[in-house]
C-alpha positions as CSV (number, residue, x, y, z in Angstrom):
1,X,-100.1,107.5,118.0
2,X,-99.0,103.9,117.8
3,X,-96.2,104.4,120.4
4,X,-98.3,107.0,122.8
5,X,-101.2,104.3,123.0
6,X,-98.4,101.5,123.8
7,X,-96.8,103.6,126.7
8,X,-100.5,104.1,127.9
9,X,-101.2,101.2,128.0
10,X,-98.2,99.7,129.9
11,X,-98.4,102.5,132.4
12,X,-101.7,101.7,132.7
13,X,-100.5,97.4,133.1
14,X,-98.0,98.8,135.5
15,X,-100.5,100.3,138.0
16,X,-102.4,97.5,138.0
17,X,-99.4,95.5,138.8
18,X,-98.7,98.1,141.8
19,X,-102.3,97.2,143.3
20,X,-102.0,94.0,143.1
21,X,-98.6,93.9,144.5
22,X,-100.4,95.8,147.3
23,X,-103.5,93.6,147.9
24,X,-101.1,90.5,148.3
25,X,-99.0,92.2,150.6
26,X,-102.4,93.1,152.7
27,X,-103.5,89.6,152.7
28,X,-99.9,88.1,153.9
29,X,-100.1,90.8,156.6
30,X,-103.1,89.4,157.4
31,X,-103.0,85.6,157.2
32,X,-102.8,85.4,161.0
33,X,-105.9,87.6,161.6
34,X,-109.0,85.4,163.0
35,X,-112.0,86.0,160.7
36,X,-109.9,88.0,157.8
37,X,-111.2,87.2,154.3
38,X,-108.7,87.4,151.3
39,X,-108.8,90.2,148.6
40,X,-108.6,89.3,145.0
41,X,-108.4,91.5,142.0
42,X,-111.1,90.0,139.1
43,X,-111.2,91.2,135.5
44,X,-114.2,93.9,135.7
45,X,-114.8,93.8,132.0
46,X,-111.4,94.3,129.1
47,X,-110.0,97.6,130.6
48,X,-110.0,97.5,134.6
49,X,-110.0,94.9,137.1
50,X,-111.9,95.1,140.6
51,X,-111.2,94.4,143.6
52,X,-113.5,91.3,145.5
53,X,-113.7,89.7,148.8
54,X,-113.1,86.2,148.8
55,X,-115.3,85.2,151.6
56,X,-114.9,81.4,152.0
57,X,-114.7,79.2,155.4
58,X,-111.2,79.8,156.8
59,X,-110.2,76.7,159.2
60,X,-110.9,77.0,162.7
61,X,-108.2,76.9,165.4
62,X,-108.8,75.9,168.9
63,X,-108.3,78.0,172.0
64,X,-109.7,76.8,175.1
65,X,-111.2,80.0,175.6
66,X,-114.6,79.5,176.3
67,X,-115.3,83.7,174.8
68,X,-113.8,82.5,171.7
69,X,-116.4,81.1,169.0
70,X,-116.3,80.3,165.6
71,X,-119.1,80.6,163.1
72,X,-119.1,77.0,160.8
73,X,-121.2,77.7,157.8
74,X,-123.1,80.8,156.7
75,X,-123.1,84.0,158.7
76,X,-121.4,87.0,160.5
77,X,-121.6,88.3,164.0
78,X,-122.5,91.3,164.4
79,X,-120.8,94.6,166.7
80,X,-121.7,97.9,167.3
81,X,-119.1,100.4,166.7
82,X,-118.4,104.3,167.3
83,X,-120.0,104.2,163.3
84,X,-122.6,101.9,163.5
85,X,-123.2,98.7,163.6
86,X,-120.9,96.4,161.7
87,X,-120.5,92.3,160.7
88,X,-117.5,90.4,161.5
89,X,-116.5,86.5,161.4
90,X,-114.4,87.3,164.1
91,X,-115.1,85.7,167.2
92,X,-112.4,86.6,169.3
93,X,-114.4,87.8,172.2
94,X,-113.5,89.0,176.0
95,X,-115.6,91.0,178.7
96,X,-115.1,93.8,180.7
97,X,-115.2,94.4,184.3
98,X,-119.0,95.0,184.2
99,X,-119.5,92.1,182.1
100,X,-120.2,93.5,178.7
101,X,-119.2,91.0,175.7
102,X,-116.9,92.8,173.4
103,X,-114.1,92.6,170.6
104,X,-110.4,93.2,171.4
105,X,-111.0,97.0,170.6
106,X,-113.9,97.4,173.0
107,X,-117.0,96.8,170.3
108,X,-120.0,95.9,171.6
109,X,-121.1,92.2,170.5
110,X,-124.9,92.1,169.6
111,X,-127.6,89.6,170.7
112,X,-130.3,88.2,168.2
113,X,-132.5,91.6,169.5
114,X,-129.3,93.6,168.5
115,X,-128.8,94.7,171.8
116,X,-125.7,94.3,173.6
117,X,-125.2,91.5,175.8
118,X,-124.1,91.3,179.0
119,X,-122.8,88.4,181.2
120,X,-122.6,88.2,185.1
121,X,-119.4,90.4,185.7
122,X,-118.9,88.4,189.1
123,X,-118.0,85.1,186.6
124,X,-119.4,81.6,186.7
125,X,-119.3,78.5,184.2
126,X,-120.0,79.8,180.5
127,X,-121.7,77.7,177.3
128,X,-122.2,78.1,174.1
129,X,-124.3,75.9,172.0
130,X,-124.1,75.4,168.2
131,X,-127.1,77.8,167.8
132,X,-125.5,80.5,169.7
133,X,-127.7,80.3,172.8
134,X,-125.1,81.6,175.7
135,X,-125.8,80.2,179.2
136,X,-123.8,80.8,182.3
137,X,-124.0,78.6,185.3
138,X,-126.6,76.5,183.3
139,X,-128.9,79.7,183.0
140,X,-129.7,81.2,179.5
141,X,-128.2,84.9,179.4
142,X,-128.7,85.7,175.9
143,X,-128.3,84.3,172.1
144,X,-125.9,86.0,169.9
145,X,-126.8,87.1,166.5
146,X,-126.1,85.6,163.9
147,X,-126.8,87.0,160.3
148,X,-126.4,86.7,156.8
149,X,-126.6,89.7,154.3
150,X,-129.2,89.4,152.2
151,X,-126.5,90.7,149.1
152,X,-123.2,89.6,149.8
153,X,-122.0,91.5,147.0
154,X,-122.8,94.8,148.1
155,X,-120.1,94.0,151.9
156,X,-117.6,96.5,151.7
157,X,-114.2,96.1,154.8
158,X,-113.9,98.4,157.3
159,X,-111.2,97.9,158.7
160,X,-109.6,94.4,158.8
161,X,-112.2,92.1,159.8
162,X,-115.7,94.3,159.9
163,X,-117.6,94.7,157.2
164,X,-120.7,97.2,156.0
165,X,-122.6,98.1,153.3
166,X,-121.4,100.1,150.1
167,X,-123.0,103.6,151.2
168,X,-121.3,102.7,155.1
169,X,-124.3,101.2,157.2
170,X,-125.2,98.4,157.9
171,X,-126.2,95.9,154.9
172,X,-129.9,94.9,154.9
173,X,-129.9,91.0,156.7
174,X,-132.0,88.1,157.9
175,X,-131.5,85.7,160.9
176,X,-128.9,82.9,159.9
177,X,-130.1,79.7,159.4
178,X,-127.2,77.5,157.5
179,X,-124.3,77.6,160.5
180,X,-122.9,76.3,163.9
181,X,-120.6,77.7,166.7
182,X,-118.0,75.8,168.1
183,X,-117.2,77.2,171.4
184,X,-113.3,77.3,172.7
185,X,-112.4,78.1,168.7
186,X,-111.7,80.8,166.4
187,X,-112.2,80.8,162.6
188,X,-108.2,81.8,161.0
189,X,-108.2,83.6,157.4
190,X,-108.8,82.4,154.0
191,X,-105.4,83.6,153.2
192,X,-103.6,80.8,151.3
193,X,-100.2,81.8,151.7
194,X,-98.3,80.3,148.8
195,X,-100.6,81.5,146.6
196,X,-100.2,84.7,147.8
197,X,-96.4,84.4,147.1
198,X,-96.7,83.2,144.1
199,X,-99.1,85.3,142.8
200,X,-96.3,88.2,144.5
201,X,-93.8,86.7,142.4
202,X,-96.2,87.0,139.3
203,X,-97.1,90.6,139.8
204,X,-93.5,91.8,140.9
205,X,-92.2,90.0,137.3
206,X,-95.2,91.2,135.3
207,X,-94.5,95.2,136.4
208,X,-90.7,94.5,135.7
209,X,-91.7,93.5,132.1
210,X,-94.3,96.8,131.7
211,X,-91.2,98.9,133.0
212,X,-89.0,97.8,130.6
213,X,-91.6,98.2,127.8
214,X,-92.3,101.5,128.9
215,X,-88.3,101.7,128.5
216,X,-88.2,100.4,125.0
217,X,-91.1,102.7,124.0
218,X,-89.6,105.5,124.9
219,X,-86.5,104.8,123.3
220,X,-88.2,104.1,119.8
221,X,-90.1,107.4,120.3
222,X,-87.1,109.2,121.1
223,X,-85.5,107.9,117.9
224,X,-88.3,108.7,116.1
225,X,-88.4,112.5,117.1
226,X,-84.7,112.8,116.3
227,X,-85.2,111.2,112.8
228,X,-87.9,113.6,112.2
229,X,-85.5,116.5,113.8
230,X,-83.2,116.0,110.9
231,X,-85.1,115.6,107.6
């Protein structure tokens, strides 16, 4: 009994070694991503750990671009997608030939009505204030939406930098009031890469030492079924 629960439980220490290995990996993959948040494993009570979003400011890069914006503070963007409509701190915008203002894969980007917005396809001098108000050639167009979930705990990813609600619709929000946008910027991730490595490092080292209990385990058990094989 004593052995089987031992080899459980380092099996079981092993796995979670293996996701966390994982996770890291995904957020090193990511630490180039504008408006990727960090995943972090947390100790969901004495048997399981889960796995949460670290959603704190990442630093903002400047671009020149005047599509690109960065939310300072509170808040997501919001898009609408082929599933619904989703919430992103990505501000990497562009528009398409008819003017429509859109992510890199072709999502809609939603005003404070939640209606797509549109800019004059045939160009002109675009601004951006630090409420989100979008004039072109000195002319209000629209004001994007910016929101804030009203239970951050219930965002789920989809997809790298999108986010929705646990049961895959969009989480239940209210207008933002605690932010800024800086025009001609775009907010990096969270990723702190040398914590990432180390925490690698920690989680490669950790699984190496459940292996070789497992190892060990298995050879006291086998010992102990041939000593028993011969009384």
């Amino acid at each position: 009994m004593y052995y089987d629960q031992g080899l459980t439980d380092a099996a079981y220490g092993s796995l979670i070694q293996i996701r966390n290995m994982d996770m890291t990996a995904n957020n090193l993959a990511n630490s180039a991503t504008s408006g990727y948040k960090a995943d972090r494993l947390v100790f969901d009570d004495a048997l399981s750990r889960e796995l949460k979003t670290d959603f704190s400011q990442g630093s903002l890069r400047e671009t020149g671009n005047k599509l690109d914006l960065a939310i300072t503070g509170e808040g997501f963007f919001m898009i609408n997608t082929p599933d619904g409509q989703r919430l992103t701190r990505s501000g990497v915008f562009q528009t398409t030939a008819q003017g429509a203002l859109v992510t890199p894969e072709g999502h809609q980007v939603l005003d404070s009505n939640r209606a797509p917005i549109t800019l004059n396809p045939a160009g002109g001098d675009i601004y951006v204030d630090e409420q989100g108000n979008i004039y072109q050639e000195g002319e209000q167009v629209a004001t994007i939406a910016i929101v804030e979930p009203t239970d951050m705990g219930s965002l789920m990813k989809d997809g790298r930098t999108s986010f929705m609600n646990s049961d895959g619709n969009l989480p239940e929000t209210t207008p933002g009031d605690n932010f800024s946008i800086a025009q001609g910027a775009i907010e990096m991730s969270n990723v702190n890469i040398v914590k990432q490595m180390v925490s690698m490092i920690t989680a490669q080292r950790a699984f190496e030492s459940y292996q070789k209990a497992i190892h060990s385990l298995s050879e006291i058990d086998q010992k102990a079924v041939n000593q028993v094989g011969k009384v």
